[in-house]
C-alpha positions as CSV (number, residue, x, y, z in Angstrom):
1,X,-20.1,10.0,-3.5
2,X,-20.3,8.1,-6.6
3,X,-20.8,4.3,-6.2
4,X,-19.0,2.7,-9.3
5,X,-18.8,-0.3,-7.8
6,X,-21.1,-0.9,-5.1
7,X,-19.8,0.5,-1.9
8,X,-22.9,-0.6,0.4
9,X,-24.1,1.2,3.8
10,X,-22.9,-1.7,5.4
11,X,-19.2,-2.2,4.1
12,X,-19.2,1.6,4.8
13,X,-20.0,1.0,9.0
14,X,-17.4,-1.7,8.8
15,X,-14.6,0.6,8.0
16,X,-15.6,3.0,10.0
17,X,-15.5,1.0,12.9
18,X,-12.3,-0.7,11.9
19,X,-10.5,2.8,12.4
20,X,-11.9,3.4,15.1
21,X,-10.7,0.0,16.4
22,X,-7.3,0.5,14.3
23,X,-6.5,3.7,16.1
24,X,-8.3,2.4,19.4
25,X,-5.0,-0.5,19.4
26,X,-2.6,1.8,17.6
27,X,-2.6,4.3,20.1
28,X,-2.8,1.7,23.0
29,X,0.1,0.0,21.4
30,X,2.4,3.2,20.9
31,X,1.9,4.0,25.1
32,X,2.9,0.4,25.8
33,X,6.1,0.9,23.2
34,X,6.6,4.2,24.9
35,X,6.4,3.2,28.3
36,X,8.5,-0.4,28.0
37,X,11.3,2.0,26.2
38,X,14.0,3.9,28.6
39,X,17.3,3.7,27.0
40,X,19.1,5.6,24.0
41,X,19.4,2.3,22.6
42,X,15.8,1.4,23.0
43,X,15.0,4.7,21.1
44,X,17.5,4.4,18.7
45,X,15.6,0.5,18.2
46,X,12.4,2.3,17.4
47,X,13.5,4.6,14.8
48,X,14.9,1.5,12.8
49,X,11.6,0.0,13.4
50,X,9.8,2.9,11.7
51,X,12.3,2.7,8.9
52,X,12.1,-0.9,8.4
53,X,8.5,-1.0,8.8
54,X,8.1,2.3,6.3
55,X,10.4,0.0,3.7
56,X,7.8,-3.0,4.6
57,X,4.8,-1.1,4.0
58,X,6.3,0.4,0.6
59,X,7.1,-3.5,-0.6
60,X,3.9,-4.7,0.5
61,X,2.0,-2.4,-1.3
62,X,3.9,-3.2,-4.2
63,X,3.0,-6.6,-4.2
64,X,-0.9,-5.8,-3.8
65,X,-1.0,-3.5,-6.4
66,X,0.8,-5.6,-9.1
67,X,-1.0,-8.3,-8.0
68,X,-4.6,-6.9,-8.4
69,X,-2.4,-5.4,-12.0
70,X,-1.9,-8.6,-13.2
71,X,-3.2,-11.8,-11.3
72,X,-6.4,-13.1,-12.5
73,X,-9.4,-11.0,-13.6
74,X,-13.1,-9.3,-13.0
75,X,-14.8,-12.7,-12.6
76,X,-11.9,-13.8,-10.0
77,X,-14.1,-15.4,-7.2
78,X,-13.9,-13.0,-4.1
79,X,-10.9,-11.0,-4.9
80,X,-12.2,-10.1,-8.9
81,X,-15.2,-7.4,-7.8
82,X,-13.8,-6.6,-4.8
83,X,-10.0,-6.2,-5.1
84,X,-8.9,-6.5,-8.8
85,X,-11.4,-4.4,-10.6
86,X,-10.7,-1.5,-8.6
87,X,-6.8,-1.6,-9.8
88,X,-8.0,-1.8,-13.1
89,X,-9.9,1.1,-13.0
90,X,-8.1,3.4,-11.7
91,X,-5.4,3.1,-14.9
92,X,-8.2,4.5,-16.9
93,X,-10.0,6.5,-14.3
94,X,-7.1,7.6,-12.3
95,X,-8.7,11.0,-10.4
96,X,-11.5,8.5,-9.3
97,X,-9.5,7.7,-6.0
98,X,-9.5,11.7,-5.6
99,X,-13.8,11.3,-5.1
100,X,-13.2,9.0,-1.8
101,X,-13.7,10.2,1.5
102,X,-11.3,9.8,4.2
103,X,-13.8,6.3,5.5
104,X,-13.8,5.3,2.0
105,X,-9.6,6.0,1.3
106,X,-8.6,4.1,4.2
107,X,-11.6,1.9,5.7
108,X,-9.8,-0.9,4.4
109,X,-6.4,-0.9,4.7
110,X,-7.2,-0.8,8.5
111,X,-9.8,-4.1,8.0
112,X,-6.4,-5.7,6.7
113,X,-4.0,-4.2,9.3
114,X,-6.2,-4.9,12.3
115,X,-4.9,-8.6,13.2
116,X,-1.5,-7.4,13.0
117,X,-2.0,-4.8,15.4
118,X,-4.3,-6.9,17.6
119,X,-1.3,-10.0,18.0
120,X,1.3,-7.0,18.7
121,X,-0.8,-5.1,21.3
122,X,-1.1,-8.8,22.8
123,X,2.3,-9.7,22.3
124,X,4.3,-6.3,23.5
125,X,6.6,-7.3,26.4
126,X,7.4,-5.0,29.7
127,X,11.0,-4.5,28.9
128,X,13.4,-3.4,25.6
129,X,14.7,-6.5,23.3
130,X,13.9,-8.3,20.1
131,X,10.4,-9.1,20.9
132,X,9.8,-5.3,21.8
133,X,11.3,-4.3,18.8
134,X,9.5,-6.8,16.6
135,X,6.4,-5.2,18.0
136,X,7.1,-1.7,17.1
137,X,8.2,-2.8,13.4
138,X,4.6,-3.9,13.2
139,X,2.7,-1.3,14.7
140,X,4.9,1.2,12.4
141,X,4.2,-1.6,9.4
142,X,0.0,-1.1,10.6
143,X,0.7,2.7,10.4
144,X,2.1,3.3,7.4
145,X,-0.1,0.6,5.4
146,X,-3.1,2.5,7.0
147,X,-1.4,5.3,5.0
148,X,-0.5,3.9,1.9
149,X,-4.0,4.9,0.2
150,X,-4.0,8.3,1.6
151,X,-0.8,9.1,0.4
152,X,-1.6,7.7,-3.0
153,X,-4.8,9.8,-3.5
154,X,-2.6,13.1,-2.4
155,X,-0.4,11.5,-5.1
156,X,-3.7,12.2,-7.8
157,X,-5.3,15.3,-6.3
158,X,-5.0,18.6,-8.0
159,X,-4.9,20.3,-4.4
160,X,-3.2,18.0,-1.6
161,X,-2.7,19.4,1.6
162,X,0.0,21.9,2.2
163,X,1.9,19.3,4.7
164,X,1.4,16.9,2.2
165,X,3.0,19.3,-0.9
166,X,5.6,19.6,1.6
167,X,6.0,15.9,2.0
168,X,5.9,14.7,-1.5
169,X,8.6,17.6,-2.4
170,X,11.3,15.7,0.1
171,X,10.1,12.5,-1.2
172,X,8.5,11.8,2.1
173,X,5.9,10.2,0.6
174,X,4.6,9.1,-2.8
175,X,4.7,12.2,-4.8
176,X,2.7,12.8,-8.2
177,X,6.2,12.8,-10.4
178,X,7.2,9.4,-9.1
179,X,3.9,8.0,-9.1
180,X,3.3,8.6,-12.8
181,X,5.9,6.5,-13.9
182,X,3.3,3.8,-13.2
183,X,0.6,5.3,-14.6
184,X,2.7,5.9,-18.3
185,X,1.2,2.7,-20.3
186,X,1.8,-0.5,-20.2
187,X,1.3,0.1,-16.1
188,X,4.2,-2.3,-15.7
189,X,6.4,-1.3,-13.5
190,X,6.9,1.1,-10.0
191,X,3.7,-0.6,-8.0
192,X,4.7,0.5,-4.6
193,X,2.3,3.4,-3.7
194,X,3.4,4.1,0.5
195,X,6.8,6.1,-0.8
196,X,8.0,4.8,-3.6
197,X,11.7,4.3,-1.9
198,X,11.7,0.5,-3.4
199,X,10.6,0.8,-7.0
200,X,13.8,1.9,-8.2
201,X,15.3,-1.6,-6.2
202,X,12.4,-4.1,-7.4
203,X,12.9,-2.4,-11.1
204,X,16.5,-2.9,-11.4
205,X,16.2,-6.4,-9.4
206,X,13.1,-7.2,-12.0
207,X,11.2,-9.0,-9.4
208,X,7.8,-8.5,-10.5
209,X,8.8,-10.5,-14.0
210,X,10.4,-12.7,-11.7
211,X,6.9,-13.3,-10.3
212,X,5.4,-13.5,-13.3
213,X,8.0,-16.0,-14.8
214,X,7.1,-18.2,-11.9
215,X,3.4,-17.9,-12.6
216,X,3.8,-18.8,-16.1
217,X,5.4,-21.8,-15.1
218,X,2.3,-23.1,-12.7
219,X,-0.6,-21.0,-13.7
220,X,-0.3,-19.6,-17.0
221,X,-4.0,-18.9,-17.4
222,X,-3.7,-16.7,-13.9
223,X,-1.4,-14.1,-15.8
224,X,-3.5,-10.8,-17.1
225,X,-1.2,-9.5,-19.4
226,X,-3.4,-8.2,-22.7
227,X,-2.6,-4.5,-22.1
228,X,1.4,-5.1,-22.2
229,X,0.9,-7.1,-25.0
230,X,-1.3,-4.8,-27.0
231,X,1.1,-2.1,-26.1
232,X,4.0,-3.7,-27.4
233,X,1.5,-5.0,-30.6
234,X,1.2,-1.4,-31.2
235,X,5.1,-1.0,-31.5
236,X,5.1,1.8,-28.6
237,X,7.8,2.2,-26.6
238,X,7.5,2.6,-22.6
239,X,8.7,5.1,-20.6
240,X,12.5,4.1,-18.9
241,X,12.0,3.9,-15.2
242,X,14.8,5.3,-12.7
């Protein structure tokens, strides 16, 4: 494993025993959905709850990753070496995700997702209603954010999985074709990395300029826009999304 950017023993036994905690409360927390759930209805609830929380997980990522794009820089206290310098190198470096191992990939997605699952397992009522369904939206939110950096390395890999192939094809999950969009310069646009199902919504809707219109406005000096700029100082012309 190649440690570009200091991926100590002891960040490595943290993940490892957040999964094994996140799958620990996952799967506790699917039996008590399971078991509080008797009615067509109450199934029928769930299944929007996975679709609302696949939806979630795709938006959230796309905030993270266009955040760590553009918010800030390497010498960002806390969230520079640890969260922002990672994004940034994976524009130029982008088969380096393809190196990680399956603790590495998703150790900390499930750090993140733990006290989400943690409040549901405590919260999950007896009986079918709101607060049932509320819980299920964020277990299924914990699950697919868990999966969000799996699918995006299957996204970069040369050989995926055959039942990932097979996913991608139906647009199950973020496939290569869609993903690349992002990855054509100025890396401005389609952030969300679980699916992809809301880039072509946040594009159209331009809420990530909208973001950045309001940072401009409060923090100007947060904004990290010198690749867009040189991009456009070159007098290139980026690839049309959707």
């Amino acid at each position: 494993m190649a440690d570009t950017y200091s991926y100590s023993r002891a960040h490595r036994a943290f993940e490892i025993a957040s999964i094994t905690l996140f799958f620990a409360l996952l799967g506790h927390l699917g039996w008590r959905l399971w078991t509080a759930t008797s009615t067509a209805g109450g199934f029928a609830a769930l299944g929007l709850a996975a679709l609302l929380g696949y939806l979630a997980a795709d938006f959230v990522s796309g905030v993270v990753h266009w955040a760590g794009d553009t918010v800030g820089d390497q010498s960002t206290p806390i969230f520079g070496k640890n969260f922002i310098t990672h994004f940034r190198n994976h524009h130029t470096d982008p088969k380096g995700i393809t190196w990680h191992d399956f603790v590495e990939t998703n150790g900390n997605n499930c750090i993140v997702t733990l006290p989400v699952l943690a409040i549901a397992d405590y919260a999950t009522p007896s009986g079918e209603g709101i607060g049932l369904f509320f819980c299920a939206f964020a277990a299924f939110l914990g699950l697919f954010v868990f999966g969000t950096n799996q699918f995006h390395k299957w996204a970069h890999a040369d050989r995926p999985p055959a039942a990932a192939r097979w996913l991608q094809r139906w647009g199950l999950i973020l496939s290569p074709r869609h993903h690349q969009i992002h990855h054509d310069a100025p890396h401005d646009k389609y952030y969300c990395i679980t699916v992809g199902w809301m880039n072509p919504v946040l594009h159209k809707l331009r809420f990530f300029r909208a973001l950045e219109r309001i940072i401009a406005v409060f923090r100007p000096e947060l904004l990290y826009l010198d690749e867009r700029k040189a991009f456009a100082a070159a007098g290139e012309r980026p690839r049309r999304a959707g």
